[in-house]
C-alpha positions as CSV (number, residue, x, y, z in Angstrom):
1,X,44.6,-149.1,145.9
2,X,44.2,-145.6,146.6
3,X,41.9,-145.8,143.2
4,X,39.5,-148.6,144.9
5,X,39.6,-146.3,148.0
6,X,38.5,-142.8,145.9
7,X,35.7,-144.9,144.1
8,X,34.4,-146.8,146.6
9,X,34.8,-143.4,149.2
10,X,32.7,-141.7,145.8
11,X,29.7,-144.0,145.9
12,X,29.4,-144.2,149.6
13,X,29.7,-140.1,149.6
14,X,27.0,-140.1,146.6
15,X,24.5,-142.5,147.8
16,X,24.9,-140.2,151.5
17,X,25.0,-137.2,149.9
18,X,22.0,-138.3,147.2
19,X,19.9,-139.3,150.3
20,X,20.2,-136.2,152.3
21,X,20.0,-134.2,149.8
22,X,16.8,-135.7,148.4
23,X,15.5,-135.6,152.0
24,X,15.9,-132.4,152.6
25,X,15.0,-131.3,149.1
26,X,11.7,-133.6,150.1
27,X,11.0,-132.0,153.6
28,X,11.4,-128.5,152.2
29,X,9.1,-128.8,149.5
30,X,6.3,-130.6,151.1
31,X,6.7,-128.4,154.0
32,X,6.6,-125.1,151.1
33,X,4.2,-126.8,149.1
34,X,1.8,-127.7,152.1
35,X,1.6,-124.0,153.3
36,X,2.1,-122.2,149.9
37,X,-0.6,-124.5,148.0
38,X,-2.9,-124.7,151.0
39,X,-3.1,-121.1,151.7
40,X,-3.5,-121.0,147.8
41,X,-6.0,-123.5,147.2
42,X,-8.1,-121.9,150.0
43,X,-7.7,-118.3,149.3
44,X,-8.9,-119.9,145.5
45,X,-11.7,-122.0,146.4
46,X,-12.8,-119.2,149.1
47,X,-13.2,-116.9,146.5
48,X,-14.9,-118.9,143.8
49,X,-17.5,-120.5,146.2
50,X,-18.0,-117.0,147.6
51,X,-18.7,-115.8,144.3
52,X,-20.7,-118.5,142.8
53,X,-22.9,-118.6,146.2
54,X,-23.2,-115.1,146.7
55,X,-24.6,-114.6,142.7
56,X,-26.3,-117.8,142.8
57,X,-28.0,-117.3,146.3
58,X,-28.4,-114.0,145.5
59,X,-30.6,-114.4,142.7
60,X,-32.4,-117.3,144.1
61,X,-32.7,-115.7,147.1
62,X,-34.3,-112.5,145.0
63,X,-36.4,-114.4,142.6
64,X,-37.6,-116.5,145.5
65,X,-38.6,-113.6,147.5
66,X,-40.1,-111.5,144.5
67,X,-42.2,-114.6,143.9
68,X,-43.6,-114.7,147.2
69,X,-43.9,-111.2,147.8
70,X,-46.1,-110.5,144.8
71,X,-48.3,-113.5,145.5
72,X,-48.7,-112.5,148.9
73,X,-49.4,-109.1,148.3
74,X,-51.3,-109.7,145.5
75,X,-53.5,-112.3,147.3
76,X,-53.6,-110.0,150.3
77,X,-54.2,-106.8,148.6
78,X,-56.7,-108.4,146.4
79,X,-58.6,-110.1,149.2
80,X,-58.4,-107.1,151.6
81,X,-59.6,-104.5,148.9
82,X,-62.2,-106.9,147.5
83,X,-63.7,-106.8,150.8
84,X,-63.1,-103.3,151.8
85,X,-64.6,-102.3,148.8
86,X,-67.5,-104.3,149.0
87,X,-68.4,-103.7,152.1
88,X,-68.0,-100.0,152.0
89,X,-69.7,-100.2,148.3
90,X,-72.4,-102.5,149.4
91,X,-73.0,-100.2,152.5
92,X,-73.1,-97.2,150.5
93,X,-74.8,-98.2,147.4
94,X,-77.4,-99.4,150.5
95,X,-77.7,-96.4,152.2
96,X,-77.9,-94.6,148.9
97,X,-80.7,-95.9,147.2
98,X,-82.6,-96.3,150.3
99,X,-82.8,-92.5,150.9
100,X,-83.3,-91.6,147.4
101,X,-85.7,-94.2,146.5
102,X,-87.2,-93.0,150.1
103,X,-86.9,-89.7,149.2
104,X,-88.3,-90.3,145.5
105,X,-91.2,-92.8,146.7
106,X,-92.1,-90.3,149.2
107,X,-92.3,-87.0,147.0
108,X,-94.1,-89.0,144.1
109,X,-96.8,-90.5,145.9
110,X,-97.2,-87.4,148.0
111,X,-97.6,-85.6,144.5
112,X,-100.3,-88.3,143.3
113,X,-102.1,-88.1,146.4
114,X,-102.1,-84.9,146.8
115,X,-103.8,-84.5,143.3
116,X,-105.9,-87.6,143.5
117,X,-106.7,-87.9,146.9
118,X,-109.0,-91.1,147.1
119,X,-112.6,-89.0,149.2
């Protein structure tokens, strides 16, 4: 009798034991797990998408705004010095040969005249 007693007291002790146990074992590793893997996981993928993004965007963000910066200045600068300078040339070159072809016109024919005057 006592034998039946100890066995059957053994598997009633095991499966109670077994279940608490494996409970507990359960509750404290999900509840570790949880924390340890999530802070883990999120310091990880933190880290790799602030990495990836900060050399990806960075080097979009460069090439994008090289690109646009040299067309605009180059479009700019081009169309504001082609103006300037053709305006300023233009005036110039105007003013420039006006006097001297004045200048030239006037001394020349004063010369001719002068030494073929017509009566």
């Amino acid at each position: 009798m006592t034998r039946v007693v100890t066995n059957a007291m053994t598997k009633v002790l095991t499966n109670l034991l077994t279940k608490a146990i494996s409970k507990v074992v359960t509750n404290v590793l999900t509840n570790v797990l949880t924390k340890h893997l999530t802070k883990v996981l999120t310091n990880a993928m933190t880290n790799v998408l602030t990495n990836v993004l900060t050399k990806h965007l960075t080097k979009v963000l460069t090439n994008a705004m090289t690109n646009v910066l040299t067309n605009v200045l180059t479009n700019v600068l081009t169309n504001v010095l082609t103006n300037a300078l053709t305006k300023v040339l233009t005036r110039v070159l105007t003013n420039v040969l006006t006097k001297v072809l004045t200048n030239v016109l006037t001394n020349v024919l004063t010369k001719v005249v002068t030494k073929h005057p017509t009566s």
